[in-house]
N, C-alpha and C positions, 0 to 999 in steps of 0.2 A: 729711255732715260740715259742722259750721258754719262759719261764712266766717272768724272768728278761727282753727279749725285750719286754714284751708285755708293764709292768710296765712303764720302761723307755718310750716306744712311748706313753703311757699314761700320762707322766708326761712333755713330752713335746707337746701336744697338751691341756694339760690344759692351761699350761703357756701363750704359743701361744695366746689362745684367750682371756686372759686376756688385757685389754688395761693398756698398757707403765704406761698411763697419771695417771690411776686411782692408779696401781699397787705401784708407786714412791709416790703419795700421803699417801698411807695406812701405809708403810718403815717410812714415815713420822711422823706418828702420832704416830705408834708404837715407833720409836726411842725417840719418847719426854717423852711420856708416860714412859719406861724403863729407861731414864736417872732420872727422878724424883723420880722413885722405887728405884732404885739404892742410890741416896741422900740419901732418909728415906721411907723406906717401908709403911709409915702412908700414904703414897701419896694415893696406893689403897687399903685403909679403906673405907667402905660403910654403914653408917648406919643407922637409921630408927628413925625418931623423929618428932614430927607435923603435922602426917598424910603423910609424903613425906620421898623417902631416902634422904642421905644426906653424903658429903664427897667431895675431891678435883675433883674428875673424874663428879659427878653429877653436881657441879658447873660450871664443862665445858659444859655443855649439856647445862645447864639455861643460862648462856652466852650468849649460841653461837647464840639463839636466834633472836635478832637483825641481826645478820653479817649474817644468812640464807637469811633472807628476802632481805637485799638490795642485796648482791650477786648473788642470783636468775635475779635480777632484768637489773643488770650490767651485769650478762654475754649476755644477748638478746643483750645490747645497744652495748657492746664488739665482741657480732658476725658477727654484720651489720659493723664493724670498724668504729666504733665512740667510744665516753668516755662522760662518765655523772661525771662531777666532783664536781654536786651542790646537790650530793644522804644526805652527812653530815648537807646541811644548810636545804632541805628539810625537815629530822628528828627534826631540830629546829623549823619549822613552825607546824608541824605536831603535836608537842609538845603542841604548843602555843595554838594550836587550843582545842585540846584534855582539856586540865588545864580549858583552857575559860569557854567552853560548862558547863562544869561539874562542876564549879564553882559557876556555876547559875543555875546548875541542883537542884534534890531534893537526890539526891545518889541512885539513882535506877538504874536497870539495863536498862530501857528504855534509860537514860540518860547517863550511857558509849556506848550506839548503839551507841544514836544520833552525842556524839562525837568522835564516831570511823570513822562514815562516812563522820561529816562536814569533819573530817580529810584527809581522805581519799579522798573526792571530791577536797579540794583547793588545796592539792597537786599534783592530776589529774591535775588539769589548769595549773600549772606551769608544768608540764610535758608535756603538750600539747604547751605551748609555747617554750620549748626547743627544743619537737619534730619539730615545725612548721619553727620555725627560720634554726634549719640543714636541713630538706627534703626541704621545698618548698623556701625558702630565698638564701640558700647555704651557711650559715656560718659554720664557721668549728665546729666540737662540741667539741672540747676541748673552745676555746674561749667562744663559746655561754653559755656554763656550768659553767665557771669558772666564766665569769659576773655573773649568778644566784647564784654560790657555796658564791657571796660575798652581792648581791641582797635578797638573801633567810633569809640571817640574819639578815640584814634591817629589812627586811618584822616581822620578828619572832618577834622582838627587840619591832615593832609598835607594834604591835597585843597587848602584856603588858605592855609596854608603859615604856618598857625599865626594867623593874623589874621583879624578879624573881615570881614564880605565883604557888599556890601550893591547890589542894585541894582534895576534898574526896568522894569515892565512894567503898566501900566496894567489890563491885562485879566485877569492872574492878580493883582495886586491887588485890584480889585473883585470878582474870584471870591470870596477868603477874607475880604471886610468887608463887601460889597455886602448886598443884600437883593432880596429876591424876593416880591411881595405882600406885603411890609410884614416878615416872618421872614428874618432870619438866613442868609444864602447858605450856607455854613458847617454851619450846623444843617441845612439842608435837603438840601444834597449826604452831609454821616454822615449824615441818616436814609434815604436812599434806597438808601446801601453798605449798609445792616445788612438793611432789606427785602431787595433784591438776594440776599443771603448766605442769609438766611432759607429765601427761593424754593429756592434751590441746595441745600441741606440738605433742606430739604423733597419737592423736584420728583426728586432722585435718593438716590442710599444713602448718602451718603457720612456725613452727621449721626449714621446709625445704626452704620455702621461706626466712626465717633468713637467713639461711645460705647462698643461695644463691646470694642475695641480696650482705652478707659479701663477698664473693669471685669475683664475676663479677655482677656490676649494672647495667652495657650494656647487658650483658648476658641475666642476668637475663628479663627487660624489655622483651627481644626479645622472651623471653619465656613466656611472657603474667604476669609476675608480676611486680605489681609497686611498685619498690623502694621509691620513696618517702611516698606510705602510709604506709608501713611497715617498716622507719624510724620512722616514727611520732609516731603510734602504741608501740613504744617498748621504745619510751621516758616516753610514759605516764606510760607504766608499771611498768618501774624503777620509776618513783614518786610514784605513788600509793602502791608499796612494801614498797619502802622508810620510805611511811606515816607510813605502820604498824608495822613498826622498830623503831619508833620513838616513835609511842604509846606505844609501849611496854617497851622500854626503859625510860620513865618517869612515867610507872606503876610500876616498879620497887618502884619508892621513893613518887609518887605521886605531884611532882613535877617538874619542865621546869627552864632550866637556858638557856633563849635564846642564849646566847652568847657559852656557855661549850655543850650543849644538841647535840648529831653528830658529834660533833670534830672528823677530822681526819679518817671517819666513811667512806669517799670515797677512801682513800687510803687502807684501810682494807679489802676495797669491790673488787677493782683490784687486791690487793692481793689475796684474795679467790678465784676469778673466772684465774685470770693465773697458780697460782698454779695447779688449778683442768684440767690444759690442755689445756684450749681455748686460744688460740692464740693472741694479741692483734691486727694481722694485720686483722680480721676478717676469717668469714669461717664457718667449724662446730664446733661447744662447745657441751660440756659436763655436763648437770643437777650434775648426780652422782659426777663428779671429783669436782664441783661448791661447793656443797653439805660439800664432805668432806673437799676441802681447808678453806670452812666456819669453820670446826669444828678445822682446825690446828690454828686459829688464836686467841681466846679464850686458847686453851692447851699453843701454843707459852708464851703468859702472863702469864699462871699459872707457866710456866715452868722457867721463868724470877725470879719472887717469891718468887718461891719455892728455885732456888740455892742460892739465898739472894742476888742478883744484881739488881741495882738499876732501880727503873720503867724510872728514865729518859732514862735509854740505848731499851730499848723498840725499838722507832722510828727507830735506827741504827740497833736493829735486824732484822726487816722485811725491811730493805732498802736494807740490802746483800740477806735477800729471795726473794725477787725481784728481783735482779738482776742477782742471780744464777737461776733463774727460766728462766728467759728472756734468757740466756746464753746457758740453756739445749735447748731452743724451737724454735731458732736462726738457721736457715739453715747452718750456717757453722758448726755448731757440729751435724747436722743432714746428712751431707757431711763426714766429720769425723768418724759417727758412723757406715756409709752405706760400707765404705772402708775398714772399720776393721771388719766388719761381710763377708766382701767379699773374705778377706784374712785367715778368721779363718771359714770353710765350717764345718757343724758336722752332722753327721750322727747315729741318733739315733739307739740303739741296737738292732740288730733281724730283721732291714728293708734291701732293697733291693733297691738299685736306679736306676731307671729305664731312662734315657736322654730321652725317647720321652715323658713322661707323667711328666717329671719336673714340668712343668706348672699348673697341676692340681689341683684343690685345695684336704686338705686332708678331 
């Protein structure tokens, strides 16, 4: 075989094993990125000030923060084919919690734990009663969610008694602004949750059981796992991410606007995890593709910004990435794409087809 087919079949079994999902995400981020260079090449300037670097691209990273965490969280709830739509009003109570605690703390580090976990714990319970009302009640989880997505702000609203609530802690301040070798404290605490999470999926069944659960729950059953607790399981999880998107995101300023704190923070979160591939009708998902559509939505807004269009068009841009998302992942273009790969056969350089080993993998 000469060394042009060797190339060639090398460059087509790289491709090959690249996943679709992931490959159209990266297209993604790189073409936002290069439209902003193209604007004004300042876009990728990087540079080093306050102990951290610093520039439009590293303010993606610090961003993207929040949108990792509940993302993470949403694609579980999005694989079992359900919807958490109350992930935005969660990060409002989580807030509330967070401010309270440390309000009445002394500013010590002991005292952002303690409200990272009350945080973390009240938003468990509301995640448990979302989980508990879909598995074991049977209400559908868009309704059950949506009651909470409007419940949750209540709740936030109570907790400060309606007013905004603001205070101080040095050491979970610099948590959510600080840096770390130069990256984004922030960025580096969500990407270490989402490896974490990864492992856990990975290291035991539970990933697989998502999945299955998502695709067939009679099936599944019949194969010895219970749907219902592995609904319930993956509500709580999305709250409790939720919680720590919400901490972080009022570590940002050190302060909670019950009402503003999450806005809009569920539709960001479906955006991230459909973009990255997972399917809304449930099934298998994708950590890495979740991962990176978390990082396109943060770039989307800088990239809004940066051409000088106005923040209110925002909403109307992710409303068409949505829906051209939904539109690539839709069985009729999956129909479509399988008849024109059927009609356009290629035969990479230097090989040899063989009709009885067609089958084989390479």
């Amino acid at each position: 075989m000469s060394t042009k087919g060797i190339t060639a079949k090398t460059k087509k079994s790289f491709l090959s094993g690249l996943d679709p999902r992931i490959l159209w995400t990266v297209v993604a981020i790189v073409l936002l990125i290069a439209v902003c260079a193209i604007k004004d090449p300042a876009f990728l300037k990087i540079g080093f000030s306050h102990g951290g670097l610093n520039g439009p691209l590293i303010d993606v990273l610090r961003n993207s923060a929040p949108y990792l965490m509940i993302a993470v969280g949403m694609t579980f709830v999005i694989a079992t084919a359900g919807i958490d739509l109350s992930v935005g009003a969660v990060m409002a109570v989580s807030g509330t919690v967070v401010m309270t605690v440390m309000s009445t703390g002394d500013g010590s580090v002991g005292s952002a734990i303690l409200a990272l976990a009350a945080a973390i714990a009240v938003c468990a319970l509301i995640g448990a009663w979302n989980g508990a009302l879909v598995a074991y009640i049977g209400l559908q989880p868009f309704v059950t969610t949506l009651i909470m997505m409007l419940a949750g702000r209540g709740i936030a609203k109570v907790i400060t008694d309606g007013q905004n609530l603001a205070a101080e802690n040095e050491a979970f301040h610099n948590l959510a602004t600080g840096s770390l070798l130069g990256l984004p404290m922030a960025w580096i605490v969500a990407t270490v949750i989402v490896v974490l999470v990864a492992l856990l999926m990975r290291k035991t069944a539970l990933g697989l059981e998502i999945e299955a659960v998502g695709l067939n729950p009679v099936a599944s059953r019949m194969a010895g796992i219970d749907p219902k607790k592995i609904q319930f399981v993956v509500y709580i999880i999305s709250a409790a991410l939720a919680a720590m998107a919400g901490a972080f995101s009022v570590g940002n300023v050190m302060r909670v606007e019950p009402a503003n704190t999450g806005m809009s923070y569920e539709m960001d979160a479906i955006l991230a995890v459909v973009i990255g591939g997972t399917s809304l009708l449930g099934g298998r998902f994708s950590l890495l593709g979740t991962y990176l559509g978390a990082l396109i939505i943060p770039m989307l807004e800088k990239t809004i910004v940066w051409l000088g269009i106005p923040n209110a068009a925002t909403p109307a841009f992710k409303a068409v990435i949505v829906i051209a998302v939904c539109v690539l992942q839709s069985s009729l273009f999956a129909k479509l794409t399988t008849k024109r790969q059927k009609k356009t056969p290629t035969v990479s350089a230097g090989s040899t087809v063989t009709p009885a080993k067609e089958g084989a993998s390479a």
